[in-house]
N, C-alpha and C positions, 0 to 999 in steps of 0.2 A: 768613751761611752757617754750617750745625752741620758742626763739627768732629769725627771720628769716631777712638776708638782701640780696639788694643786690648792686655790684658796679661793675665798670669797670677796678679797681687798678690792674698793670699786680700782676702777679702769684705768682712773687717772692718778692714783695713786702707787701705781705698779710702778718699780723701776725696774727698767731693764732697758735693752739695747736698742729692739724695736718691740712696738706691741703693735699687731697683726689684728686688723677689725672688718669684719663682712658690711660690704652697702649692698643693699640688692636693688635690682633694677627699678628703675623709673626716674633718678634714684630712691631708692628709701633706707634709713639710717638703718644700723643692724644695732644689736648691741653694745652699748659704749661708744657710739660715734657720738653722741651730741653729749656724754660725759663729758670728753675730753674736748669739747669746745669745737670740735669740727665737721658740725651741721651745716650742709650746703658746699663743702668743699669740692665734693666730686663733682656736683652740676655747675660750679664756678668753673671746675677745668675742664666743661665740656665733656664729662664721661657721665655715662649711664645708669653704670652698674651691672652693667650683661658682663659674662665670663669671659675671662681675659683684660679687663679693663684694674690697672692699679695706678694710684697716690700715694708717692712716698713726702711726705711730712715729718721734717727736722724741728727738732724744737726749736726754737726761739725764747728772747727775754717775754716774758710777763702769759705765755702759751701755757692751758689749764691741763696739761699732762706731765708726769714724772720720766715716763720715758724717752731717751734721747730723740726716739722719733718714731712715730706713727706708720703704719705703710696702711691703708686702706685698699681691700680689695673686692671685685668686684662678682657677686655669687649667684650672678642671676636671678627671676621673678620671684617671689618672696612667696607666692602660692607655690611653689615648685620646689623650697626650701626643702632638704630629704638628709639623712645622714649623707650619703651619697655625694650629693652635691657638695655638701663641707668638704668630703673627703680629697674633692678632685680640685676645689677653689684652694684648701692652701697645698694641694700639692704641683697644681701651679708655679706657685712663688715661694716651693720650698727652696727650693737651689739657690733664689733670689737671698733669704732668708739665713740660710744656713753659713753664710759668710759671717752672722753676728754670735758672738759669743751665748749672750742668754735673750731668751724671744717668752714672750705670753700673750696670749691669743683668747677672745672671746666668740672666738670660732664653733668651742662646746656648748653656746646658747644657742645657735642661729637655727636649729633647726629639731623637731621631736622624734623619739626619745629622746630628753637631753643627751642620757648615759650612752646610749648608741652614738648621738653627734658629739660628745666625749671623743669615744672610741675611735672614730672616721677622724676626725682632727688629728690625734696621734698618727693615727695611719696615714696620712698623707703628708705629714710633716716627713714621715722619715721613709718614707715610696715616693717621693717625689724628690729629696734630695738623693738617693740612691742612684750609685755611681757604680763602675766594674772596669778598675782603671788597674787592678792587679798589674798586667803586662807593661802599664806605661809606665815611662822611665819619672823618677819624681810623681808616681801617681800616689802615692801616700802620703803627700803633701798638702791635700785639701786638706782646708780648715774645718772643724768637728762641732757643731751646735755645743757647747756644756749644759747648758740649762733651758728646759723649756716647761713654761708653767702656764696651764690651765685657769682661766677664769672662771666660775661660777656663780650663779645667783645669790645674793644673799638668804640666805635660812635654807640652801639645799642641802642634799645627804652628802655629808661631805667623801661617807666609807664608800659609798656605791660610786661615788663619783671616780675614787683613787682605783677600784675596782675595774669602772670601765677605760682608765688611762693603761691600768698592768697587760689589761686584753690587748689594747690599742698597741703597745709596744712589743707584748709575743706574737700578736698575728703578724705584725708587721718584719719583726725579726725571722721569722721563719719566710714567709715570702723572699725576702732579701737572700735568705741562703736556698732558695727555691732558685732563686736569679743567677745568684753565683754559679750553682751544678750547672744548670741549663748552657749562662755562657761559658763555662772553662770550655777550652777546646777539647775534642775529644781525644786526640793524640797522648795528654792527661788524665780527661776523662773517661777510663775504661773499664770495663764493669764492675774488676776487683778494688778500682781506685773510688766508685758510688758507695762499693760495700763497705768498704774502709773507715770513709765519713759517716757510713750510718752507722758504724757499730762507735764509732766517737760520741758520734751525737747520743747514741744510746746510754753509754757509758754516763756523760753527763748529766744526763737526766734524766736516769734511772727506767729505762725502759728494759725490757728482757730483749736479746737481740741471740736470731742463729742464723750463722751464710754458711748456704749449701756449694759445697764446691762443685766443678764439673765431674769429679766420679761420685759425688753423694746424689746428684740430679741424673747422672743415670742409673742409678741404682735406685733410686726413687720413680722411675719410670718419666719422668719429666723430656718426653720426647720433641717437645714444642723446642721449648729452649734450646737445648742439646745441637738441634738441628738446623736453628737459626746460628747460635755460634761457632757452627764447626768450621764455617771459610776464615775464621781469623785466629791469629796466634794468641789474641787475649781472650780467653776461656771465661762462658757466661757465668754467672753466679744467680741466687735467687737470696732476697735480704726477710728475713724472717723477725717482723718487731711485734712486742705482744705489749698494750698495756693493761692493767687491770686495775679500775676505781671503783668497781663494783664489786658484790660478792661474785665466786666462782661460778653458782650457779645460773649467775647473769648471762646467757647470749650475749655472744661479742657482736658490734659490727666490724665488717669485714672490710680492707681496702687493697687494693690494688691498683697500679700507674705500668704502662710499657715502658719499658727501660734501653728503647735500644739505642746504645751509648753513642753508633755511628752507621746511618742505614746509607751506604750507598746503591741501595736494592738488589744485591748479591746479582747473580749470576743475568737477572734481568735488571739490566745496570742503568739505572739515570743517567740524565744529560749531566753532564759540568756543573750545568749554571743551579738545577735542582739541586745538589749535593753540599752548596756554598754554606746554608744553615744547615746542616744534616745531624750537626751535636744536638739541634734541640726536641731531637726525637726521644730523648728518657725524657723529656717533659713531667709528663704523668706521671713516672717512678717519681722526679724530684717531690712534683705534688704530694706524694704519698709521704713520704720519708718527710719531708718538711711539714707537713700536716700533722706526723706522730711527734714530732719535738713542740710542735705548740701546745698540743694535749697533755703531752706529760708535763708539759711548764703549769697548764692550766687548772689539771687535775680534777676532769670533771669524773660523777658519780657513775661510771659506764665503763665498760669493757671495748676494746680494741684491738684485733689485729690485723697487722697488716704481712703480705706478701708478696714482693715487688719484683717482679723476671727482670735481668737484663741480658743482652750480649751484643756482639758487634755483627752487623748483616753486611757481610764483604764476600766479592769471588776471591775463589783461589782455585786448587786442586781437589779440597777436599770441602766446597762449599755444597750446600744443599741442590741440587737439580732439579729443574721443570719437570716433573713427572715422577719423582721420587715419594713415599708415601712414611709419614712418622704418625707414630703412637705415642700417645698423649697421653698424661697420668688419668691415671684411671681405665684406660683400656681404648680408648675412643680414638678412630688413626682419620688421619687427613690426607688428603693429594693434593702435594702443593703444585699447581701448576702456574705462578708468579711467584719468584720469590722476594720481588717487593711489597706483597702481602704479607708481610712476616710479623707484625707487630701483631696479630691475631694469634700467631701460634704460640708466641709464649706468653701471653695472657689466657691461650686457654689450658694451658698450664696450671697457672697461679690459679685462675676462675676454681677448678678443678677440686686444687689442692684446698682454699679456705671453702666449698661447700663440703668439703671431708669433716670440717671442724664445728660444724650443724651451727652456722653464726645466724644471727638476728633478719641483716641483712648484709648483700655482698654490694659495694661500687666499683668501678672501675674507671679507670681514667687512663685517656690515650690523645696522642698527634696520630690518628687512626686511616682518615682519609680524606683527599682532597675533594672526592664527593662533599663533605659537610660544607666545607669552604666556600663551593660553587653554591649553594642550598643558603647558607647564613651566615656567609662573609667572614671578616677578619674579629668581630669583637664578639659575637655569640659563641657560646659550644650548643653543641647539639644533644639531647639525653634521649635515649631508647630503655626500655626495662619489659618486665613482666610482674610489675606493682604500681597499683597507678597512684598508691597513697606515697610512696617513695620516693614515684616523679616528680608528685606535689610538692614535698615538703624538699627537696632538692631546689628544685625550682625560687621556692619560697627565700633560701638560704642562698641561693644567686643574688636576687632583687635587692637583698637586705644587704649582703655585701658587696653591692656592685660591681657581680661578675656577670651579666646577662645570661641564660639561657633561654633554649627552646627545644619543645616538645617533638619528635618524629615519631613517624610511624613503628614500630619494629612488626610490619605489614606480612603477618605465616603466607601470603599469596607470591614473594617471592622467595621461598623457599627451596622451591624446585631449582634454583639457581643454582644452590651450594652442592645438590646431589650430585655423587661423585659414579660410576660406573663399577670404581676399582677398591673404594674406600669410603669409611663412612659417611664424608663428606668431601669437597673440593676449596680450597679455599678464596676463590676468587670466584663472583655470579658473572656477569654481562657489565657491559659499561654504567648501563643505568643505574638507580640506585644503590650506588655502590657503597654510602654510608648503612644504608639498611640492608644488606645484606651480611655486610662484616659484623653487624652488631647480632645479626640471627645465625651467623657462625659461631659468636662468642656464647650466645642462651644456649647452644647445644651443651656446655659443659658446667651451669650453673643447677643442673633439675630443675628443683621446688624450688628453693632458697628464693626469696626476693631480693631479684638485682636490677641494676639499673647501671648503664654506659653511657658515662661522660664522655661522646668525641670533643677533642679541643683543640683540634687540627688548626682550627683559624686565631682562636687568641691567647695561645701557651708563646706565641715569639711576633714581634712587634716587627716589623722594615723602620717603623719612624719610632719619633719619642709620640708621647703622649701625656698628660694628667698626671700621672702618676709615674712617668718613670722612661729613663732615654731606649732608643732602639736596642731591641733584643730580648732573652726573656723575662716573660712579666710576671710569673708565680700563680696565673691561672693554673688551675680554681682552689688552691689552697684557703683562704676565707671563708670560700663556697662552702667547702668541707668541715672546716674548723666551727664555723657558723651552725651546720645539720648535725655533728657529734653534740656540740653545746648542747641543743634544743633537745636535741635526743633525752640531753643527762636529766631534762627536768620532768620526763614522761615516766 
């Protein structure tokens, strides 16, 4: 485990391994660079300072820093300075980094809020050295950070500071096991083995936890589910986590994540080459479940529950069929006629189940459809709802934790789409808008309740590395989340 601190000792005073220092472009010195005596270094080596550009500096005799050696790195225009940006600059050169025993970094000044550039520092120190080497042989051999210690201004808060480094390491840690569920293969990962870990994770950190088995979800009328996991021998479950930081009579907010552990699109079967990522279709569910262990670490003044479907969308004999019609908790039946539309059916399940429990507000979070994809690419999600103050403040809590979103329409004019002949509804419209109609499939089972649909189709799983973390899943939008419960607890 890395050890985290933090203090006010100037720059050059620090000893440790490497101390890690921002130049931002043009160049211009960041914090601590002309402490330690190495103003002008970066324009001597012909670098800039734009992102991507580092200086690794070894001490020397009569050299005005205690640390073995300096790495300067490079954080882009200094007007553009954002938590954000910290986050991605050292997670960068966390990998680079993480090979030294102890590191401190004045990375938590370079940008305002401090407390937030705090927070984003930690967070990219330990999402950017983030690895998922489980399967390799000798993979538990990388070397492990021990200590990494925070610089701060002289005369700052030092509590709020060690406050924004605790956040920095729970959000982070939860992402991380966001990543793990995502990548295990699903052949391990299968609904009872999701439920398994949530009821661990619950256990440790005192969350209330109940999994509905497959004769409790149909005796619960949970016909979504039921129906999606009848083609596979691994029997769906639904994972039932409650926190409560408030009083009782607080409205909860509500969450929900599709969980399906392995969608080869049942009976209406994908190619080959689609089915290669197919494990990182619980995405969402992970988001969820990882979301609730950062809250119960964090323990803000608000209520929380979450309810998370999963099962496995496989042919067999006794898989769901083109034209087959389930009933959904609460009474509400559907005609599936794709049953690669199926992440819809067991969320509106769950949707169903926590507007039973009269919450605050409901989210949901899904790899929903390749519509959004086509619409806002690989790093946006896309949000639809029927609260427009919910979209905002979701929204608000992307930006801040640099998970992008964007606004869609959930447009009542394609409506007519879902209408079914035989049953209340259909679950697949026309080719066209095909994110906004799954999301005005899902509104049919939240009523009143204000809710709002995270598609995250495009950046819950990576093909490349990036900033913050190698090919595969990235624990979108858990921060996102963690971020909007926080802000919530202070309303």
């Amino acid at each position: 485990m890395t050890e985290f601190a933090y203090t006010t000792t100037p720059a050059k005073d620090v000893k440790a391994d490497v101390l890690v220092l921002p130049i931002f472009e043009g160049p211009e010195d960041g914090p601590g660079v002309r402490e330690v005596g190495l103003a002008g270094a970066f324009g001597a080596a012909k670098l800039k300072g734009e992102r991507g550009d580092t200086l690794f500096v070894q001490r020397r005799s009569g050299d005005r820093f205690a640390a073995a050696a300096v790495l300067l790195v490079g954080a882009g225009p200094r007007a553009k300075a954002s938590p954000d940006a910290v986050r991605r600059a050292i997670g960068r050169v966390a990998a680079q980094v993480a090979r030294f025993r102890t590191v401190a970094t004045t990375f938590g000044q370079a940008a305002r809020p401090t407390n937030d550039s705090i927070q984003s520092a930690i967070e990219g120190a330990l999402l950017g050295s983030y690895r998922f080497d489980r399967y390799k042989s000798g993979g538990n051999e990388r070397p492990v950070l021990e200590r990494v210690t925070v610089l701060g201004r002289a005369g700052s808060d030092a509590r709020s500071a060690r406050r924004a480094i605790e956040r920095g390491e729970v959000v982070a840690d939860a992402v991380a096991w966001a990543r793990d569920l995502v990548n295990t293969p699903a052949g391990e990962c299968t609904p009872d083995y999701l439920a398994k870990q949530a009821q661990s994770m619950a256990r440790e950190v005192g969350l209330e936890v109940k999994v509905w088995n497959e004769k409790q979800l149909e005796q619960g009328g949970f016909g979504g589910i039921i129906g999606v996991g009848q083609g596979s021998v691994n029997p769906p479950r639904l994972i039932e986590l409650r926190y409560q930081g408030a009083a009782p009579s607080r409205k909860p907010i509500a969450l929900t994540g599709k969980g399906i552990a392995f969608d080869s699109g049942g009976l209406s079967i994908k190619d080959a080459k689609s089915m290669e990522t197919m494990k990182d279709d619980m995405a969402g569910a992970a988001s969820i479940v990882a979301t609730m262990k950062a809250i119960a670490r964090l323990r803000p003044r608000v209520n929380v529950i979450a309810a998370v479907p999963s099962a496995e969308n496989l042919p067999s004999g006794s898989a769901v069929k083109p034209g087959d019609i389930l009933r959904h908790r609460g009474g509400k039946t559907s005609e599936v006629l794709n049953t690669d539309a199926e992440g819809r059916l067991v969320l509106a399940d769950a949707l169903a189940f926590l507007a039973e429990q009269e919450p605050r507000v409901i989210v949901d979070t899904a790899t929903l459809t390749g519509a959004c994809m086509v619409a806002l690419g690989n790093d946006i999600w896309g949000v639809m709802g029927n609260d427009r103050a919910l979209i905002r403040d979701l929204l608000a809590s992307g930006r801040t934790a640099g998970e992008p979103g964007w606004e869609l329409p959930l447009w009542d004019g394609y409506k007519p789409e879902i209408e079914s002949a035989v049953a209340d509804m259909k679950n697949v419209g026309n080719r066209w808008g095909g994110a906004i109609t799954a999301a005005l499939f899902l509104a049919e089972f939240v009523g009143d309740t204000p809710w709002a649909h995270l598609d995250i189709a495009g950046p819950a799983f990576s093909d490349k590395a990036s900033d913050l973390g190698p090919r595969g899943g990235t624990g979108v939008p858990v921060r996102t989340l963690v971020d909007y419960v926080l802000s919530q607890a202070k309303r």
